[in-house]
TORFI-269392 format. One record per residue (C-alpha): residue in three letters; x, y, z. Coordinates in steps of 0.05 Angstrom, whole numbers, padded with zeros to 5 digits, always signed. Layout:
AlaXYZ;...
% end
This chain:
Unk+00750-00061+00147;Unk+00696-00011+00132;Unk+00703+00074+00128;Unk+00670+00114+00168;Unk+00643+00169+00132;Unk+00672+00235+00158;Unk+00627+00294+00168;Unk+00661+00369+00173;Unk+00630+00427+00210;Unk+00633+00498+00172;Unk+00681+00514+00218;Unk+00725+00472+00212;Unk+00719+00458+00138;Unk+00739+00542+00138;Unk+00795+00528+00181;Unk+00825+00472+00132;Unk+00814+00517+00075;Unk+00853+00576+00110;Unk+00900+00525+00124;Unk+00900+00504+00053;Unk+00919+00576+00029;Unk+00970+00592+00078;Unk+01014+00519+00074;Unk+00992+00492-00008;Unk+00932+00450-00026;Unk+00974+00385-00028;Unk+01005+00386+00038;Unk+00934+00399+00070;Unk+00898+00349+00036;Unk+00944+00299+00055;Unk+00948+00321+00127;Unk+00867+00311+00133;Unk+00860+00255+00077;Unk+00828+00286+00034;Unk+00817+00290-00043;Unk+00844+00348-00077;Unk+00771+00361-00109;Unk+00738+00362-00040;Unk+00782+00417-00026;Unk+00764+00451-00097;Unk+00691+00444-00077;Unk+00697+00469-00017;Unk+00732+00530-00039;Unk+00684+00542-00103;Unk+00630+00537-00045;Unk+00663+00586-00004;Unk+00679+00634-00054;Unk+00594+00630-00085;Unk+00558+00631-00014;Unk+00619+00643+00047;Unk+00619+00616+00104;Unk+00544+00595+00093;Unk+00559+00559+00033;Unk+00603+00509+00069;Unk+00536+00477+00111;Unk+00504+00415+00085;Unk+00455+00424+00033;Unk+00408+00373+00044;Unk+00350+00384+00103;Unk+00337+00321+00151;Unk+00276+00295+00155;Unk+00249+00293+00228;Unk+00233+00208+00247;Unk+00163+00237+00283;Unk+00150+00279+00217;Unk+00155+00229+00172;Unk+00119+00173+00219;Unk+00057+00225+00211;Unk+00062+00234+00130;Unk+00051+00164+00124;Unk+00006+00157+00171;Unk-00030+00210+00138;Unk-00023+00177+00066;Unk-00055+00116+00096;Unk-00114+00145+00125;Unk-00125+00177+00055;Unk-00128+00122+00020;Unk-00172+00088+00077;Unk-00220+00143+00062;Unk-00216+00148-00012;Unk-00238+00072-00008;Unk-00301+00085+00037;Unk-00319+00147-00011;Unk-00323+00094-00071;Unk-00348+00039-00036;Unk-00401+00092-00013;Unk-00412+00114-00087;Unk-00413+00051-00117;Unk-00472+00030-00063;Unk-00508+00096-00078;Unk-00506+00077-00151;Unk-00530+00011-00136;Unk-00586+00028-00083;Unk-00611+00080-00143;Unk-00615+00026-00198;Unk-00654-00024-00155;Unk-00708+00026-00141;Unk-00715+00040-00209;Unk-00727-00028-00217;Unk-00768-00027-00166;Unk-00816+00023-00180;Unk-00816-00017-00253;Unk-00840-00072-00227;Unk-00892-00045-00177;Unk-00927-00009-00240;
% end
């Protein structure tokens, strides 16, 4: 048997922490299953940032958005190889001429 994580709106995590204050910390927790610190976190969230402090703190990352930032880090390196390769040839090209010219003399 696997757990589903449970995810809380604002809203409702505000209503369980009214709920919390009005009927004890114990009895609420164990009416939603939850842990006593969730609650405490909750309400130290609350108290720092309202009602605002009780969204999620971490930002989801669009599937199209990210698709394009490595498609983007790909053709960088695609093009950071053809600027050495293209180097590397110039460098080459440079030193047989000089050769070149050596020999013609």
């Amino acid at each position: 048997m696997t757990k589903t994580r449970r995810q809380f709106t604002p809203e409702e995590k505000h209503s369980i922490l009214q709920e919390a204050e009005r009927q004890g910390t114990t009895e609420t927790a164990r009416k939603y299953n939850l842990a006593h610190s969730v609650l405490n976190y909750w309400k130290k969230k609350y108290l720092a940032k309202g009602k605002d402090g009780l969204q999620a703190s971490y930002s989801k990352v669009d599937p199209q958005l990210r698709f394009l930032e490595e498609e983007n880090a790909r053709l960088k390196k695609i093009v950071a190889n053809q600027a050495l390769e293209l180097e590397f040839k110039t460098e080459l090209l440079k030193k047989s001429d000089a050769h070149y010219r050596k020999a013609k003399k």
